[in-house]
N, CA, C and O atoms as CSV, one atom per row, in Angstrom:
chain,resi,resn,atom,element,x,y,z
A,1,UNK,N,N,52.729,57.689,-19.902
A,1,UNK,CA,C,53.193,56.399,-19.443
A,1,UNK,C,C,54.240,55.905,-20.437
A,1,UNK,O,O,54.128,55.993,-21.660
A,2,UNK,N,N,55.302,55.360,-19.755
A,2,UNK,CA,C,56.440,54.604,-20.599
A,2,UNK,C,C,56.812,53.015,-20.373
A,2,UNK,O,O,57.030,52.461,-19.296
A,3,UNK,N,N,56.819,52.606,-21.312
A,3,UNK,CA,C,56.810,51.633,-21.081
A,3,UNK,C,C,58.511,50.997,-21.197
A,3,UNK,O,O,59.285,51.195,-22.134
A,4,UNK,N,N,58.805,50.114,-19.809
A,4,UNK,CA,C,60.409,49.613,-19.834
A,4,UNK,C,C,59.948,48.325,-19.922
A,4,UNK,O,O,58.852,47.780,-20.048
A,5,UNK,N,N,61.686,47.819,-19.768
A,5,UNK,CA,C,62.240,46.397,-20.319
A,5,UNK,C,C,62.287,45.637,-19.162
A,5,UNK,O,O,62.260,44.411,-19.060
A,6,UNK,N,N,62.376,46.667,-18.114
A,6,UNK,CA,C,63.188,45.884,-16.778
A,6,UNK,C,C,62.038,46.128,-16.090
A,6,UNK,O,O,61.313,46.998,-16.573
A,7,UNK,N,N,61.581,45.443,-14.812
A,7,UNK,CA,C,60.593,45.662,-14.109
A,7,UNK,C,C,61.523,46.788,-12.755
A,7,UNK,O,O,60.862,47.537,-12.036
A,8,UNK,N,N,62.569,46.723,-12.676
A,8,UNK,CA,C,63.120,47.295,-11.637
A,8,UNK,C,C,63.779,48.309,-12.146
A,8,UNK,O,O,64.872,48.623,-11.674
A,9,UNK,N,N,63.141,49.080,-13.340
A,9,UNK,CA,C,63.543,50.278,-14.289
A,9,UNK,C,C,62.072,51.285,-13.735
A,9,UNK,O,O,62.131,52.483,-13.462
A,10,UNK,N,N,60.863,50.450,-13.677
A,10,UNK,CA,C,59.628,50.970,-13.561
A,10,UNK,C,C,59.232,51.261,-12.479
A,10,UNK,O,O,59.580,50.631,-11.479
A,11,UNK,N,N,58.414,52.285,-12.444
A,11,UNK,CA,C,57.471,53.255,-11.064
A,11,UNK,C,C,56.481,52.293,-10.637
A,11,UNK,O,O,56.320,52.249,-9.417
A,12,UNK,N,N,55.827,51.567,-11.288
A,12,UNK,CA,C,54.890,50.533,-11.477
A,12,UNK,C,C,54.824,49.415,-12.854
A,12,UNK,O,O,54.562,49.434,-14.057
A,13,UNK,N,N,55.353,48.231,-11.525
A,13,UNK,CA,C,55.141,47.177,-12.462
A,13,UNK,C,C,54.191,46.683,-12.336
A,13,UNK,O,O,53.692,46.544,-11.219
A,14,UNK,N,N,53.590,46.229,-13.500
A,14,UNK,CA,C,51.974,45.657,-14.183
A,14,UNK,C,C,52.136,44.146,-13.921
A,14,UNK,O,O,53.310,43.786,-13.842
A,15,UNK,N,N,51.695,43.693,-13.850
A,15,UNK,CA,C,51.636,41.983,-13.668
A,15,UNK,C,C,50.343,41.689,-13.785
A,15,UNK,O,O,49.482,41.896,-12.929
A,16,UNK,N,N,50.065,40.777,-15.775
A,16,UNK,CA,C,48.754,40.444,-15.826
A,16,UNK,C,C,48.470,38.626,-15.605
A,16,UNK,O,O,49.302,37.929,-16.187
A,17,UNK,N,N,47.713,38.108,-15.064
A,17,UNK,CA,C,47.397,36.586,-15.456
A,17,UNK,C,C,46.308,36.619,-16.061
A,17,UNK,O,O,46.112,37.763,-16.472
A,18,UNK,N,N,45.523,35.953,-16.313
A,18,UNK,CA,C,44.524,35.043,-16.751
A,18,UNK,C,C,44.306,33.492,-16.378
A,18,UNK,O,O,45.072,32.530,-16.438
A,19,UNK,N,N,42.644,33.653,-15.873
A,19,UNK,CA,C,42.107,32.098,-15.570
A,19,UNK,C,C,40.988,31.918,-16.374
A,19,UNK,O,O,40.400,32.959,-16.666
A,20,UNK,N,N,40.321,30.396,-17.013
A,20,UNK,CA,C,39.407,30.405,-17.621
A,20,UNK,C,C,38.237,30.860,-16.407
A,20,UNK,O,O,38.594,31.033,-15.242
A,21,UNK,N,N,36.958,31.008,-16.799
A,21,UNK,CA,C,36.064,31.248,-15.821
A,21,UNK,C,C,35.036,30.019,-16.206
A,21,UNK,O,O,35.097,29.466,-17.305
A,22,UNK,N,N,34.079,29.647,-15.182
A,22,UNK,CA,C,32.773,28.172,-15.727
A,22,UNK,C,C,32.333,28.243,-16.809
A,22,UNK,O,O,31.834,27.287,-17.403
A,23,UNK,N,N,32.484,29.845,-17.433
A,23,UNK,CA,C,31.163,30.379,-18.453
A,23,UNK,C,C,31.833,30.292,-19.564
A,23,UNK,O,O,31.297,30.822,-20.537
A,24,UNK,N,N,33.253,29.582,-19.785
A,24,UNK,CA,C,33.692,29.965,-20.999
A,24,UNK,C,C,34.584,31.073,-21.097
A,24,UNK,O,O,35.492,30.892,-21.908
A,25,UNK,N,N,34.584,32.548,-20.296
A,25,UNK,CA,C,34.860,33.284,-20.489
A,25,UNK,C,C,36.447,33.208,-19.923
A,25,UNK,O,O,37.111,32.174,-19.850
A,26,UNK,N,N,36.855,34.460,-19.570
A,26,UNK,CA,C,38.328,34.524,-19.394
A,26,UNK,C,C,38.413,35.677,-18.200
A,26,UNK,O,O,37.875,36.752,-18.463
A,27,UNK,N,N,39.157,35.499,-16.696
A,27,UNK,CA,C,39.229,36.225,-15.556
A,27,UNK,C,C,40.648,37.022,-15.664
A,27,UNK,O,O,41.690,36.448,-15.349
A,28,UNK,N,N,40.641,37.989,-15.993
A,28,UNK,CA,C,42.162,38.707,-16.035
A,28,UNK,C,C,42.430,39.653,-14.446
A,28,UNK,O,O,41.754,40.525,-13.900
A,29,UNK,N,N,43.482,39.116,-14.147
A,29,UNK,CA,C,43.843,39.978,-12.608
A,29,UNK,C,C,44.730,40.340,-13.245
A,29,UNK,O,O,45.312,39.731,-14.143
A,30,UNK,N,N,45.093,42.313,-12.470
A,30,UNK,CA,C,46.014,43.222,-12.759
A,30,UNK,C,C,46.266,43.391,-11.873
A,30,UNK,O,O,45.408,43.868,-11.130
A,31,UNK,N,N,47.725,43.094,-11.305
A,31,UNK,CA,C,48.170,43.586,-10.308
A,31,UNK,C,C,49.107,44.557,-10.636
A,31,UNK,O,O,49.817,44.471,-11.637
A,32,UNK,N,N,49.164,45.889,-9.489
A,32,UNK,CA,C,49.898,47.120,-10.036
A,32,UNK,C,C,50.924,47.007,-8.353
A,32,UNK,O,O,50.678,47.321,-7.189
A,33,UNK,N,N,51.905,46.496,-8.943
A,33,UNK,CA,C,53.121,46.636,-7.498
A,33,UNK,C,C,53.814,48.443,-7.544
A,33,UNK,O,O,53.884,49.173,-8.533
A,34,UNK,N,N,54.138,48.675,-6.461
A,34,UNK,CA,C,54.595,50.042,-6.705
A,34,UNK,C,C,55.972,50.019,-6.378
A,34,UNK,O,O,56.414,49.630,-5.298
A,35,UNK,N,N,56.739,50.502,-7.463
A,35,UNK,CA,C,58.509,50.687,-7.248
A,35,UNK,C,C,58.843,52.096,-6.699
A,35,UNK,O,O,58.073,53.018,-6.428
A,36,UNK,N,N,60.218,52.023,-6.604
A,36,UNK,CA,C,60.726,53.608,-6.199
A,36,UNK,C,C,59.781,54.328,-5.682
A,36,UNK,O,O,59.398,53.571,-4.791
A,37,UNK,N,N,59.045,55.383,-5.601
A,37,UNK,CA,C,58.790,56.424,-4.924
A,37,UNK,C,C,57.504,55.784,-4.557
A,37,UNK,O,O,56.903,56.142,-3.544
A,38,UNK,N,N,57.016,54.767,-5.408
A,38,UNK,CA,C,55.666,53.901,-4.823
A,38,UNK,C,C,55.842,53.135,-4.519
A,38,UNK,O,O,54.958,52.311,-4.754
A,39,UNK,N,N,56.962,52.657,-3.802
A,39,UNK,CA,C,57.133,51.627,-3.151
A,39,UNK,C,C,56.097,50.980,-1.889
A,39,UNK,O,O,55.512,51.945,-1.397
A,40,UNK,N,N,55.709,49.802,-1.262
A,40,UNK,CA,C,54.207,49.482,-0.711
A,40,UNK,C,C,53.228,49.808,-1.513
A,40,UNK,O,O,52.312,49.185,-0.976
A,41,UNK,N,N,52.856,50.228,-2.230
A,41,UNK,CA,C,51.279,50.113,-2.634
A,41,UNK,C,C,51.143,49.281,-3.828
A,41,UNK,O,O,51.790,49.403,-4.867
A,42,UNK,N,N,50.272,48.461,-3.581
A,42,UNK,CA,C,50.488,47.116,-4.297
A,42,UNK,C,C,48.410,47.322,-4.134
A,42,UNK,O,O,47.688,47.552,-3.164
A,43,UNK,N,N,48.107,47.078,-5.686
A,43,UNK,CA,C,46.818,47.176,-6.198
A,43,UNK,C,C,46.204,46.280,-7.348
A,43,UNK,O,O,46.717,46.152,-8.459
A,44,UNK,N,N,44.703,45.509,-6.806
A,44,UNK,CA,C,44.447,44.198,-7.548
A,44,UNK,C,C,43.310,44.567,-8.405
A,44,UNK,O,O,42.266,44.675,-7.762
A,45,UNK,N,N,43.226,44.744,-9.405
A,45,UNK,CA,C,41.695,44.824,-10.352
A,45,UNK,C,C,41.691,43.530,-11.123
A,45,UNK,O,O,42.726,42.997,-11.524
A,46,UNK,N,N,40.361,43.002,-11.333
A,46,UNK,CA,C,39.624,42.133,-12.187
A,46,UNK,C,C,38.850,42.560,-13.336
A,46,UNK,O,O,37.698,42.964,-13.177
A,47,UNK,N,N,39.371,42.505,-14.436
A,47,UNK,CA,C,38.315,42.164,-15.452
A,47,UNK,C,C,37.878,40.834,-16.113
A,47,UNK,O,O,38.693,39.958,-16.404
A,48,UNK,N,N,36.790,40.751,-16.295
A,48,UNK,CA,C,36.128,39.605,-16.308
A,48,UNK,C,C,36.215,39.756,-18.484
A,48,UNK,O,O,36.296,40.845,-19.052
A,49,UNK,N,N,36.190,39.088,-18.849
A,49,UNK,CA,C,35.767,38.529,-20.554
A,49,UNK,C,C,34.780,37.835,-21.028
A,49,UNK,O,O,34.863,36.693,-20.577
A,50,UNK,N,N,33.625,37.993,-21.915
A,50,UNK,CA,C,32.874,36.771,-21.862
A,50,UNK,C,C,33.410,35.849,-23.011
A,50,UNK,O,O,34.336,36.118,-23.776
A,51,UNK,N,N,32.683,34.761,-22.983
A,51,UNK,CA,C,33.081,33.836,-24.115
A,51,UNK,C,C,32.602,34.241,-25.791
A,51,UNK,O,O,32.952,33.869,-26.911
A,52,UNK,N,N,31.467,35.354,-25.150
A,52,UNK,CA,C,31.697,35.564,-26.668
A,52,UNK,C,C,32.622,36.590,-27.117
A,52,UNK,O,O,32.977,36.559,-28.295
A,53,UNK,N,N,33.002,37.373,-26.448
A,53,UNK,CA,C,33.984,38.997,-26.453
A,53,UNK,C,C,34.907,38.409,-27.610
A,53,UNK,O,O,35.456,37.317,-27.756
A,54,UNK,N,N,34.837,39.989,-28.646
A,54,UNK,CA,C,35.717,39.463,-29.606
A,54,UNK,C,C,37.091,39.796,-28.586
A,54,UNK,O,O,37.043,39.887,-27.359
A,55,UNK,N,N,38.396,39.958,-29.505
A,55,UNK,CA,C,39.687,40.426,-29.331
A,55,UNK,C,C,39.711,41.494,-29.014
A,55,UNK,O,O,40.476,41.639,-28.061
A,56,UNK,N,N,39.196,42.487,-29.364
A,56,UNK,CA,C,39.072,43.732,-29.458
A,56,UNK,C,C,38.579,44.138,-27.905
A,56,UNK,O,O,39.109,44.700,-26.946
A,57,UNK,N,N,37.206,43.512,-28.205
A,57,UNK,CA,C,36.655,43.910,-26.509
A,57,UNK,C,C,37.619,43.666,-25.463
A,57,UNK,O,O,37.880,44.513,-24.610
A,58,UNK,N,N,38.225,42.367,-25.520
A,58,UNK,CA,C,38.571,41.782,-24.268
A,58,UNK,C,C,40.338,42.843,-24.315
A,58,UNK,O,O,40.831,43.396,-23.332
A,59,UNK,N,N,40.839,42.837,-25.525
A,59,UNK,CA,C,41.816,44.279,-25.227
A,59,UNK,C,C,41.783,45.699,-24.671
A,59,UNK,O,O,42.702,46.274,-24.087
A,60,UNK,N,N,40.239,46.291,-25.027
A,60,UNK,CA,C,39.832,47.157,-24.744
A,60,UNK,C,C,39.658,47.748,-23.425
A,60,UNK,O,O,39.904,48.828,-22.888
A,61,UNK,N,N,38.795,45.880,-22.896
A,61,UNK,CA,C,38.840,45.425,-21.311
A,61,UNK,C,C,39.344,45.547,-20.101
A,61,UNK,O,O,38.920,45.798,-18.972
A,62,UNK,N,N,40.646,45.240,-20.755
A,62,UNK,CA,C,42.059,45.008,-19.960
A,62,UNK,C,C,42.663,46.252,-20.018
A,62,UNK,O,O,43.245,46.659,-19.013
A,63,UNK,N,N,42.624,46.923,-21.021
A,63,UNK,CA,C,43.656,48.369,-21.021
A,63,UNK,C,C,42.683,48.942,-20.253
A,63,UNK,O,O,43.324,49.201,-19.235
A,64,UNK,N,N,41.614,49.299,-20.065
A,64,UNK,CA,C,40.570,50.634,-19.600
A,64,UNK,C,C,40.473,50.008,-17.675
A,64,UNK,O,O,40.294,50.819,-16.766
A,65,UNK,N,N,40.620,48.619,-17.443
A,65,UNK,CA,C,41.268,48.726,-15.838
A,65,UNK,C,C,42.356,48.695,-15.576
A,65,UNK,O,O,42.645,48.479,-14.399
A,66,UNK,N,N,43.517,48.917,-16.652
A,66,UNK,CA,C,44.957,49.094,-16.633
A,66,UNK,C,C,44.658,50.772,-16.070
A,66,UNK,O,O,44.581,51.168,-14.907
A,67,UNK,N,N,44.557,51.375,-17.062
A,67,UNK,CA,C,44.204,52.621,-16.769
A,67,UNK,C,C,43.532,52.976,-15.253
A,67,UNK,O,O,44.250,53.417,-14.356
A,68,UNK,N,N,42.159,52.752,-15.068
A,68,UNK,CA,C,42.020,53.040,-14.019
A,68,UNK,C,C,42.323,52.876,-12.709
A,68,UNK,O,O,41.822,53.556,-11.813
A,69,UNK,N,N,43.520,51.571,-12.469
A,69,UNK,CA,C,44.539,51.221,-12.147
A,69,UNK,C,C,46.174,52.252,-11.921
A,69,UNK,O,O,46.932,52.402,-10.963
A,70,UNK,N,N,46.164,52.554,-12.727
A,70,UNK,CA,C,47.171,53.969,-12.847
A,70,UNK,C,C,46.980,55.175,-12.595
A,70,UNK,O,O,47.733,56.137,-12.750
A,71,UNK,N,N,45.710,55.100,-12.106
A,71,UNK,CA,C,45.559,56.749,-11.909
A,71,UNK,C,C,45.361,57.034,-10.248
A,71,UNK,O,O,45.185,58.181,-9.835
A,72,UNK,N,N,45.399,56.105,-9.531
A,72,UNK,CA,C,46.071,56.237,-8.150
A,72,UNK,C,C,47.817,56.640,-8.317
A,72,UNK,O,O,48.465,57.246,-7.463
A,73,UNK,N,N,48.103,56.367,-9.025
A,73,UNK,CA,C,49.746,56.441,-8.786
A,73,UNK,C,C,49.973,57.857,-9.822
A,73,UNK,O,O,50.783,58.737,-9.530
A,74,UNK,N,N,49.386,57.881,-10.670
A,74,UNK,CA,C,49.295,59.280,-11.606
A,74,UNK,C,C,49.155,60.599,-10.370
A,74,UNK,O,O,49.752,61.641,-10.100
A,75,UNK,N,N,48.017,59.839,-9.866
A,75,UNK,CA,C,47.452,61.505,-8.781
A,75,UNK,C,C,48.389,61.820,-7.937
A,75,UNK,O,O,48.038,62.749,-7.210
A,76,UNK,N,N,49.773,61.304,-7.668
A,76,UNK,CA,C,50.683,61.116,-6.627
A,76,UNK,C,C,51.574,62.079,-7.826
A,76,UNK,O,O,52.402,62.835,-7.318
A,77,UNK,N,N,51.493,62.109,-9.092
A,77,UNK,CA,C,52.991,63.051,-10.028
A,77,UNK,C,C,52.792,64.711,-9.976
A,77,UNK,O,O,52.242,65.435,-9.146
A,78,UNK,N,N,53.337,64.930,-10.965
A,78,UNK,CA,C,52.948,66.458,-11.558
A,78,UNK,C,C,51.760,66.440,-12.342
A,78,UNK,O,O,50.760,67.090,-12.036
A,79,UNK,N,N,51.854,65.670,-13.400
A,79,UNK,CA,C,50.857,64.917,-14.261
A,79,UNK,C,C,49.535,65.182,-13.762
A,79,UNK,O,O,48.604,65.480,-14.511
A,80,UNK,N,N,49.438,65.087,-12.596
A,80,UNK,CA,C,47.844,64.900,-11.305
A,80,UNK,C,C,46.846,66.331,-12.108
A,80,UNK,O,O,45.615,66.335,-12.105
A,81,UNK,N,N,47.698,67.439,-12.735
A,81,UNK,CA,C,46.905,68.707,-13.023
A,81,UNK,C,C,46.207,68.444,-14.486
A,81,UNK,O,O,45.260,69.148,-14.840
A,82,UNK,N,N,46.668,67.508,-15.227
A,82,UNK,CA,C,46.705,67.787,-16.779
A,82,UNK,C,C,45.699,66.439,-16.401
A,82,UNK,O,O,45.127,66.124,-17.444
A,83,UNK,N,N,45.395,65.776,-15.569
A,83,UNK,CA,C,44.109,64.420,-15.541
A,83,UNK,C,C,42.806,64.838,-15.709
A,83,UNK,O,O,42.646,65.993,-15.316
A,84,UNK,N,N,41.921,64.365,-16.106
A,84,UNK,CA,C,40.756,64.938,-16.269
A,84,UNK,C,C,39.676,63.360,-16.258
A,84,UNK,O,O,39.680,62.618,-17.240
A,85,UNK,N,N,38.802,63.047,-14.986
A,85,UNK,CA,C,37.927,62.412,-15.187
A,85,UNK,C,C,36.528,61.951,-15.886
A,85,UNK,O,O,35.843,62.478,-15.010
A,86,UNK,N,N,35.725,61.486,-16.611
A,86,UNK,CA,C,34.608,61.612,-17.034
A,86,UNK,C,C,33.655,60.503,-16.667
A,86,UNK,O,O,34.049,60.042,-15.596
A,87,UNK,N,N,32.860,60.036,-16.972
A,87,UNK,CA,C,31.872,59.575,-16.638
A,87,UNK,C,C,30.505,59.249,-17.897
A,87,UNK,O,O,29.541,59.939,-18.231
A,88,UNK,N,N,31.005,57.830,-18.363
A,88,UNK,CA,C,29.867,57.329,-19.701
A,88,UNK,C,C,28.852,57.014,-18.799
A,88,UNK,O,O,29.141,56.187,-17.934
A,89,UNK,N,N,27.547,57.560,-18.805
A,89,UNK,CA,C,26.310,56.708,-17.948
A,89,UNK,C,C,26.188,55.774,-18.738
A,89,UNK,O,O,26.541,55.847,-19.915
A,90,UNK,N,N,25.636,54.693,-18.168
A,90,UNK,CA,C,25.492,52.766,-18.821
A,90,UNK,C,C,24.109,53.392,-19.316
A,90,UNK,O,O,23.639,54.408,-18.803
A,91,UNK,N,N,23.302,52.466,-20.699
A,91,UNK,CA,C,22.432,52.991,-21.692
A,91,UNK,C,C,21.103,52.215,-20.277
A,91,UNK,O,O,21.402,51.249,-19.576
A,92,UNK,N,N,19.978,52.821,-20.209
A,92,UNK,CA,C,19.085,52.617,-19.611
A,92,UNK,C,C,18.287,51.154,-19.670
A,92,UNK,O,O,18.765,50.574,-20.645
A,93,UNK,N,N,17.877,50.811,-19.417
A,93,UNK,CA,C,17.657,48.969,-19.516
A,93,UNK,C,C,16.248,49.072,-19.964
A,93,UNK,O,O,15.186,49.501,-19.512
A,94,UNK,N,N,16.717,48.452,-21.131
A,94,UNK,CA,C,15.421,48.230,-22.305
A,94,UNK,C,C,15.354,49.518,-23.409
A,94,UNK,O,O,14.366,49.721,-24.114
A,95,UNK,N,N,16.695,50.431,-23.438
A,95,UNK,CA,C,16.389,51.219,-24.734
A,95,UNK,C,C,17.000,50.311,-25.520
A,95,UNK,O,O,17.551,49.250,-25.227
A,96,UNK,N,N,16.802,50.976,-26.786
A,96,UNK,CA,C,17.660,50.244,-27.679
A,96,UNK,C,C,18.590,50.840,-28.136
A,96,UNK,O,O,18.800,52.052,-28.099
A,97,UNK,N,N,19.462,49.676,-28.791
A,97,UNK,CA,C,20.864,49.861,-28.890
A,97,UNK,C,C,20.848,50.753,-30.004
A,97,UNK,O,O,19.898,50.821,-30.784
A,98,UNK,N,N,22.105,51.581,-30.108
A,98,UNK,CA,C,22.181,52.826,-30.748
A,98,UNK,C,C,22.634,52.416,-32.428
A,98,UNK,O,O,22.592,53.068,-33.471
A,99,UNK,N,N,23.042,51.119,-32.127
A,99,UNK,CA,C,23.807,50.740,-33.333
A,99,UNK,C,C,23.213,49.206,-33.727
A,99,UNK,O,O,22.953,48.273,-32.967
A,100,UNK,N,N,23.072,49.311,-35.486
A,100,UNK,CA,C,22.790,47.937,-35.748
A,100,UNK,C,C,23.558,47.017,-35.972
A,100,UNK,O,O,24.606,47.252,-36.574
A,101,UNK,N,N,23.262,45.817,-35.578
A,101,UNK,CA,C,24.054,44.631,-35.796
A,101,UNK,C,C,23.815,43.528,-36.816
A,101,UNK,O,O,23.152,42.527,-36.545
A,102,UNK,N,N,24.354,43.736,-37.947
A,102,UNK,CA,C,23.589,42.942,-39.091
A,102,UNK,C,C,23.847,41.365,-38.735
A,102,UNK,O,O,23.128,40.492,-39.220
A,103,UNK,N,N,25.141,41.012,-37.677
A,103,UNK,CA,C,25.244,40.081,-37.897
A,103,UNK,C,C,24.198,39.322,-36.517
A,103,UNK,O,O,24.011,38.112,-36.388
A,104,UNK,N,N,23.710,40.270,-35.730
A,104,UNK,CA,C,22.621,39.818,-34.749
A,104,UNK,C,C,23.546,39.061,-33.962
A,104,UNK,O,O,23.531,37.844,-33.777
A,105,UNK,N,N,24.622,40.189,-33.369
A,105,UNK,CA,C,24.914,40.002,-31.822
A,105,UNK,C,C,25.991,38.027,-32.203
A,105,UNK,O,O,26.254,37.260,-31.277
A,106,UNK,N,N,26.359,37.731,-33.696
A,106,UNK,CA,C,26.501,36.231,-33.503
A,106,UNK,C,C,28.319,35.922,-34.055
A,106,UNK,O,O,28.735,36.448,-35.087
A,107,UNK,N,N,28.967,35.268,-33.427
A,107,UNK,CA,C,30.313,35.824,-33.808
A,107,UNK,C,C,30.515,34.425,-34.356
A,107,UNK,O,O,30.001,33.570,-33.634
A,108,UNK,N,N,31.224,33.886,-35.611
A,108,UNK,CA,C,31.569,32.882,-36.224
A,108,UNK,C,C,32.753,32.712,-35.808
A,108,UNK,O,O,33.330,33.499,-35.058
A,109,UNK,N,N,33.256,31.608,-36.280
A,109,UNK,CA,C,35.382,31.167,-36.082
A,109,UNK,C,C,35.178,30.005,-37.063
A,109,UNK,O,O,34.294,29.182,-36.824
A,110,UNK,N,N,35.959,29.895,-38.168
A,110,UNK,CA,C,36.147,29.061,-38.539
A,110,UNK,C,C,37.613,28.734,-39.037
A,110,UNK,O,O,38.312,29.521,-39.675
A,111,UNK,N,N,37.894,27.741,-38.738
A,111,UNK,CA,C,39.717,27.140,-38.920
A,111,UNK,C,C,39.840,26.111,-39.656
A,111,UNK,O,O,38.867,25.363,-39.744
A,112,UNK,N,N,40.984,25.816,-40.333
A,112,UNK,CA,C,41.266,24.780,-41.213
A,112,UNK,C,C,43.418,24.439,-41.034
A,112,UNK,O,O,44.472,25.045,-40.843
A,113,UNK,N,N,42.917,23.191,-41.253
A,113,UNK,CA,C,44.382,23.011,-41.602
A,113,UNK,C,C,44.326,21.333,-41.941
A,113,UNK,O,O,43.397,20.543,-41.778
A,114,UNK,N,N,46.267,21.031,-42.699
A,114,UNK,CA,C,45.936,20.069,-43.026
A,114,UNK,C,C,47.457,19.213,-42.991
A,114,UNK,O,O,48.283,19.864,-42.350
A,115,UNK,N,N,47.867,18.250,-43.391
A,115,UNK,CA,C,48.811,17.680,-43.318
A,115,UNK,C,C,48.685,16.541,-44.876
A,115,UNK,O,O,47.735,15.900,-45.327
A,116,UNK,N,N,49.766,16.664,-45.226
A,116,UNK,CA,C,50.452,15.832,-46.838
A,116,UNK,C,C,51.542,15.493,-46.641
A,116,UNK,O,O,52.433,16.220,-46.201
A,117,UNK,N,N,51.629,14.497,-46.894
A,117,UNK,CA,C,53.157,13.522,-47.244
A,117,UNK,C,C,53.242,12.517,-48.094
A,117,UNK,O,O,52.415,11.610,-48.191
A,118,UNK,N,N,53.871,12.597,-48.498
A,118,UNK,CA,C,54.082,11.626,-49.390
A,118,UNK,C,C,55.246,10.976,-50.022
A,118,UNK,O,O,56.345,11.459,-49.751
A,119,UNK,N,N,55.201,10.112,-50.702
A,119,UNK,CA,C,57.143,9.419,-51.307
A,119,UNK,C,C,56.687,9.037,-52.252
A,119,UNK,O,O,55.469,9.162,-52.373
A,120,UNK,N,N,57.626,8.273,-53.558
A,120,UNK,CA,C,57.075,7.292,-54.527
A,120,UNK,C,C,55.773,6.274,-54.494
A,120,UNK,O,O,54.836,6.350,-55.288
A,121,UNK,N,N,55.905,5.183,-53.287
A,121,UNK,CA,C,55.231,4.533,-53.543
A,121,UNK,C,C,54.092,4.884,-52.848
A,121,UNK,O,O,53.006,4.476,-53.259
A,122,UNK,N,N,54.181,5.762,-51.595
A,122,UNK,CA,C,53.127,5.951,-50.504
A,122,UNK,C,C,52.431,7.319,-50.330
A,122,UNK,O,O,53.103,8.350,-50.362
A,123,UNK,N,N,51.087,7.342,-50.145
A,123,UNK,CA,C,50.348,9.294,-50.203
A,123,UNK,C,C,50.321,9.123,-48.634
A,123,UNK,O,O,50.480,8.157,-47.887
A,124,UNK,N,N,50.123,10.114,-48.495
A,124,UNK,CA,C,49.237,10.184,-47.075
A,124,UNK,C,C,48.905,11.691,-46.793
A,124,UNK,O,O,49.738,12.596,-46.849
A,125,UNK,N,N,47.323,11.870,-46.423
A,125,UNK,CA,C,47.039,13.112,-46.351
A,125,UNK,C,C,45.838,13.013,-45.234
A,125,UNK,O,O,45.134,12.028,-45.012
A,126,UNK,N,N,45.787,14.380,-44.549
A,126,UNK,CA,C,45.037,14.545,-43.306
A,126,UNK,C,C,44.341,16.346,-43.617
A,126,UNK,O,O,44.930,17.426,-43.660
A,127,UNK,N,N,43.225,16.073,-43.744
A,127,UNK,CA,C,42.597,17.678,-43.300
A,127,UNK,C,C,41.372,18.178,-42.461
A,127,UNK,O,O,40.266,17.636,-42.470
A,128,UNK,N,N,41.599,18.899,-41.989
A,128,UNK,CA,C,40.716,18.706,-40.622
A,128,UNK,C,C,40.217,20.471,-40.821
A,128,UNK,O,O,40.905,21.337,-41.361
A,129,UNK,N,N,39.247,20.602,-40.395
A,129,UNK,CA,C,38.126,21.521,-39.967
A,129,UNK,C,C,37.269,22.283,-39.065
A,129,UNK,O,O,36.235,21.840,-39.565
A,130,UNK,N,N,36.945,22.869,-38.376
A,130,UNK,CA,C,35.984,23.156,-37.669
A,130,UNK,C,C,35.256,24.277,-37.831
A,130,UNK,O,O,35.714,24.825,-38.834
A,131,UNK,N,N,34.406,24.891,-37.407
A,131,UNK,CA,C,33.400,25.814,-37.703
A,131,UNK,C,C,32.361,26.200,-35.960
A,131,UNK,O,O,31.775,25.274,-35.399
A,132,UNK,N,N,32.344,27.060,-35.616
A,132,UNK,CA,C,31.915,27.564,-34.384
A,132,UNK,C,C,30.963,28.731,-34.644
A,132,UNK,O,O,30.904,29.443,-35.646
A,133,UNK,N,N,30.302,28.769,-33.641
A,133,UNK,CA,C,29.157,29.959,-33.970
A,133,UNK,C,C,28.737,30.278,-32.246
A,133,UNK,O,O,28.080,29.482,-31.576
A,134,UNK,N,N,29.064,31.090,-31.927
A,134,UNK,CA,C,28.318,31.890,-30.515
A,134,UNK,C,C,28.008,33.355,-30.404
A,134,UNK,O,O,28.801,34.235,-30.739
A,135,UNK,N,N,26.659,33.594,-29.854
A,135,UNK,CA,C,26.173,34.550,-29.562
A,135,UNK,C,C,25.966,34.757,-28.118
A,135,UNK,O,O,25.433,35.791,-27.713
């Protein structure tokens, strides 16, 4: 895959939004329009984010239904021979997790900033804080 500048350079242009969802979380639609030789086929996936998903996840998220998104239009190249599908089975409900979490599943954020001014006769200063915690 290559990535262009121009949308009317590309085989498939990507078009992502984002909406908040009730839960906090974040609704990403991928739409995959098809140019030149894919012209008409126009394809919608959803990934969903939760509110706690770090950065990482919710990147991870988005590229892995980007991908599976592209591989309708892949199976249409030359490319179609060198693809190879697999298949992670989801972990069984109620084993346990393979990996420990020292921080117990709990993601912090904390931010700061501040504002100073001042002249001869006059100070003035502002600093502000917050601190967040969700699991």
């Amino acid at each position: 895959m290559n990535h262009v500048r121009s949308p009317e350079d590309a085989d498939v242009h990507v078009l992502l939004t984002t909406q908040g969802t009730g839960s906090g979380g974040t609704e990403y639609t991928i739409t995959l329009i098809g140019r030149k030789r894919f012209e008409g086929r126009t394809d919608t996936l959803r990934y969903v984010a939760g509110k706690s998903d770090t950065d990482q996840e919710r990147r991870a998220g988005v590229a892995h239904a980007i991908k599976l998104g592209l591989v309708r239009y892949a199976a249409g190249t030359p490319v179609a021979r060198h693809l190879e599908l697999t298949y992670t089975a989801p972990m069984e409900r109620g084993a346990p997790a393979s990996l420990h979490d020292p921080w117990n599943y709990w993601v912090f954020t904390f931010s700061a900033n501040g504002y100073f001014q001042g002249q001869h006769s006059t100070n003035y200063q502002q600093v502000y804080g917050s601190a967040n915690a969700n699991r």
